[in-house]
C-alpha positions in Angstrom: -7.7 53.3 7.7 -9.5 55.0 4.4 -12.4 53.6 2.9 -11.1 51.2 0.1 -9.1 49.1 3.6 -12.7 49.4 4.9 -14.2 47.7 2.0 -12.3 45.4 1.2 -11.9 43.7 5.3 -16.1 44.3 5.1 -16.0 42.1 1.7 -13.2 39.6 3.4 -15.6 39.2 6.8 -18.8 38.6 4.5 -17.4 35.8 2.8 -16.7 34.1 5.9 -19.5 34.9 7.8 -18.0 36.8 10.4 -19.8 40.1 9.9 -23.0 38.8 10.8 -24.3 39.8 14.5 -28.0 40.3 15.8 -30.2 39.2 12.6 -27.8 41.2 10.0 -25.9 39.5 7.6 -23.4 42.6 7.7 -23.4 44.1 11.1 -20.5 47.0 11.1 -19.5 47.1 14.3 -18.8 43.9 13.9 -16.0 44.4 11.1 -14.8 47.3 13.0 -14.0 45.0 16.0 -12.1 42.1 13.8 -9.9 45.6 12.9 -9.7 47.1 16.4 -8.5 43.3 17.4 -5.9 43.2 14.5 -4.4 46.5 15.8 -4.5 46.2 19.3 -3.6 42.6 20.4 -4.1 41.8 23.9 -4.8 46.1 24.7 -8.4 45.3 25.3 -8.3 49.4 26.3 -6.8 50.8 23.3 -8.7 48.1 21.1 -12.4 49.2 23.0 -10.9 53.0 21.7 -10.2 51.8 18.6 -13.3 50.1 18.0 -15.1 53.7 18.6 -12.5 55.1 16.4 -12.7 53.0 13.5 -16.9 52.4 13.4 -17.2 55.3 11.2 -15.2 54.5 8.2 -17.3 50.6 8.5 -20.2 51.9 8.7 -19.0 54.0 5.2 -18.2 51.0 3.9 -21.4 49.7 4.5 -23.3 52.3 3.2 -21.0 52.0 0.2 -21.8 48.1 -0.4 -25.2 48.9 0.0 -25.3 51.7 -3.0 -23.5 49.2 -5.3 -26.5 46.8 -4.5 -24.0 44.1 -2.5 -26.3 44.5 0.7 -29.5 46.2 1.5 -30.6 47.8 4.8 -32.4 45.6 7.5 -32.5 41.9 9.0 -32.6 39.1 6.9 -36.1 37.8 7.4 -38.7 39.4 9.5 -38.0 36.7 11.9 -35.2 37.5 12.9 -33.5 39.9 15.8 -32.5 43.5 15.3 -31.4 46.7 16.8 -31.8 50.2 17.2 -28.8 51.6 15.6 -29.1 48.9 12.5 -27.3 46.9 9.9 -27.3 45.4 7.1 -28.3 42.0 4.9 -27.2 40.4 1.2 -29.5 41.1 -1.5 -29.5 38.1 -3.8 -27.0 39.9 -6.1 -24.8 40.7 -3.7 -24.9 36.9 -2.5 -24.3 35.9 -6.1 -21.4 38.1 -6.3 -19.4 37.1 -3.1 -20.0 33.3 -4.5 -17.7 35.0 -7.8 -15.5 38.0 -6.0 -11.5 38.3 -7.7 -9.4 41.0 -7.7 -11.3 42.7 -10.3 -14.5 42.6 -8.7 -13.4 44.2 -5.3 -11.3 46.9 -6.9 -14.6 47.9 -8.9 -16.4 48.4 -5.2 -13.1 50.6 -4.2 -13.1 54.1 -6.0 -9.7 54.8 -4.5 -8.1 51.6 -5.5 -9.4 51.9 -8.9 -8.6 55.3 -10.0 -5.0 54.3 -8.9 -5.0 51.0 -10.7 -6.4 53.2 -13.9 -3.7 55.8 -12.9 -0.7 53.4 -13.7 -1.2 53.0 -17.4 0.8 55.5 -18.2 1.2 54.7 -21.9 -2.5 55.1 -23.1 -3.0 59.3 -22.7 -3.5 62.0 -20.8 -7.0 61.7 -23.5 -7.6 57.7 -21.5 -6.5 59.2 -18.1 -9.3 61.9 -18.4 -12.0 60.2 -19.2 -11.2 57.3 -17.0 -11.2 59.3 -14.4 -14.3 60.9 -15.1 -15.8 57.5 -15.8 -14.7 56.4 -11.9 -16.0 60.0 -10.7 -19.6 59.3 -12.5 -20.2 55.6 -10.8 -19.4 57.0 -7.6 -21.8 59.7 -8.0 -24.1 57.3 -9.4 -24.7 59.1 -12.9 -24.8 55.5 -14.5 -25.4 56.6 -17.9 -22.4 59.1 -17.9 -20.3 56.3 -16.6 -21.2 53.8 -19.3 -20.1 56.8 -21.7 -16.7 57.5 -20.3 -16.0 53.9 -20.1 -17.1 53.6 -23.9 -14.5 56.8 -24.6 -11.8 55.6 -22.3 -11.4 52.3 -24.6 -11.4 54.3 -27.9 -7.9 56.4 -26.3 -6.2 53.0 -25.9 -7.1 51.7 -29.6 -5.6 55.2 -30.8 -2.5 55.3 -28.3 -2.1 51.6 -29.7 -2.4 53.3 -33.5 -0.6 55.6 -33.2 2.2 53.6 -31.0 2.2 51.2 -34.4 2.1 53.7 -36.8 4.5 56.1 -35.6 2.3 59.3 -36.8 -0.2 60.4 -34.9 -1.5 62.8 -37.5 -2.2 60.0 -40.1 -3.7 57.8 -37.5 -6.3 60.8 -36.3 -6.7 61.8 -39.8 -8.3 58.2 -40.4 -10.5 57.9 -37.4 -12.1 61.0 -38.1 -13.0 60.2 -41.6 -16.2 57.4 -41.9 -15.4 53.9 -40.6 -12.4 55.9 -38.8 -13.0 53.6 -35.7 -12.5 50.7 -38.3 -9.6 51.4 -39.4 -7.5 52.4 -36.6 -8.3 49.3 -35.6 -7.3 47.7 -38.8 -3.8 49.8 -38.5 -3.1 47.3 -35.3 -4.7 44.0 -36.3 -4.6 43.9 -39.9 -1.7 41.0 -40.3 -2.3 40.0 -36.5 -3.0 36.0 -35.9 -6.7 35.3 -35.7 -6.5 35.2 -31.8 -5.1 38.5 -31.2 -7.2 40.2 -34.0 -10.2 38.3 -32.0 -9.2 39.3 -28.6 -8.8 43.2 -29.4 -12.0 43.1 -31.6 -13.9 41.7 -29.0 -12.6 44.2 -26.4 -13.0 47.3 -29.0 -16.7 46.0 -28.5 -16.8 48.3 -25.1 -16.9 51.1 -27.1 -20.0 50.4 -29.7 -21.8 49.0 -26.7 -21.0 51.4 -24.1 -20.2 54.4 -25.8 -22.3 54.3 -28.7 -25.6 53.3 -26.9 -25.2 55.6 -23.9 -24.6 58.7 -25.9 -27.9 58.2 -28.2 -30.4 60.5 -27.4 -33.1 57.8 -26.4 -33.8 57.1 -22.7 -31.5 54.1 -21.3 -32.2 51.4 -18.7 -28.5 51.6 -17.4 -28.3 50.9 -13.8 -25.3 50.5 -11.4 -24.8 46.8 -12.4 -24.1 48.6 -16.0 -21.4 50.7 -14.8 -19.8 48.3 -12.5 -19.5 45.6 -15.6 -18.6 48.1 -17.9 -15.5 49.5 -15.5 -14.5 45.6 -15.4 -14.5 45.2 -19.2 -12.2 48.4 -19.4 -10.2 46.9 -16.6 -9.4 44.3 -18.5 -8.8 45.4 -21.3 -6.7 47.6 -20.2 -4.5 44.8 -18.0 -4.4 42.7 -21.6 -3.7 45.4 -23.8 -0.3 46.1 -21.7 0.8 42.5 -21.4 0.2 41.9 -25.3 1.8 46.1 -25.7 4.9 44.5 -27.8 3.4 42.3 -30.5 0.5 44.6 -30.8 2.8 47.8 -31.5 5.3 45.5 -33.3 
């Protein structure tokens, strides 16, 4: 099992309550029970093993919710019954957020997962592909700032690949951006005679860039935090999943 399988059961047991042991709201050995159990049905030996086996890549997982602010260290009121070796308890965010978790949400708390969801738009670059990447590598490591910036740059190689794809000469559309108001008009090169909902939708989403990009790479200090990066991975996301299904009319 890697650690993105070990998120996402830790996420599934939350919801429902059955992580919870002692006076944790997220007790791992818990979670890595429910998977021994799934593995080894009626093997109560070999699921005991496995339970030993597998409490290292849980408590990961834990440790991994806890940095993205989902749940904090300790019981859940100092009334209630712990342990030696620990757990773990829902920060109000992290409450909020399993109240509102999709697809997108638990693929931002995978680094794995997301990389390869990133990894399969093929048509946007190898310019996207790196700074995507580097955008994942930078929230894992927690450079939140850094992140924001990648994000920002990641979303101004898909307006281009969509450019260019719609022009049909790369030089003229690069020629453009780099002038003043280049980001402007490559955008105008793909909206221009679009309907006022498509012209909308990309604008709105080209919005990642000014407010992600733009802001983070100013020299003044920044408040970005983690819930920063995690949002701004989201937008890109889906912009990226809306972008490919609307590929055709916006390259027409």
């Amino acid at each position: 099992m890697d650690l993105d399988e070990a998120i996402a059961l830790t996420l599934e047991l939350l919801q429902a309550g059955r992580a919870r042991n002692y006076g944790y709201d997220l007790y791992p050995r818990n979670v890595a029970q429910v998977a021994a159990e799934q593995r080894h049905r009626q093997d109560h030996q070999a699921e005991q093993r496995a339970v030993t086996e597998l409490s290292p890549i849980f408590m990961e997982a834990a440790w991994e919710l806890c940095r993205r602010g989902i749940v904090r260290p300790g019981i859940r009121n100092d009334a209630a019954q712990g342990v030696v070796e620990g757990g773990y308890s829902l920060t109000v965010a992290g409450a909020s957020a399993l109240d509102h978790l999709d697809v997108t949400a638990i693929l931002i708390t995978q680094p794995g997962s997301l990389a390869a969801t990133f990894a399969e738009y093929q048509r946007y670059g190898e310019g996207f592909h790196q700074r995507v990447q580097e955008a994942v590598k930078c929230r894992n490591a927690e450079a939140w700032l850094a992140c924001c910036a990648m994000v920002g740059a990641a979303a101004e190689s898909v307006l281009l690949a969509l450019a260019i794809a719609k022009a049909g000469n790369e030089n003229e559309v690069l020629n453009k951006y780099r002038r003043a108001g280049g980001r402007q008009k490559v955008l105008n090169i793909i909206v221009g005679r679009a309907n006022a909902n498509t012209r909308n939708e990309l604008t709105a989403f080209s919005g990642i860039i000014s407010f992600w990009r733009d802001d983070a790479a100013h020299g003044r200090a920044s408040p970005i935090s983690t819930a920063n990066a995690d949002e701004a991975l989201r937008q890109l996301l889906h912009m990226c999943q809306w972008v490919d299904r609307e590929w055709a009319a916006l390259t027409a």
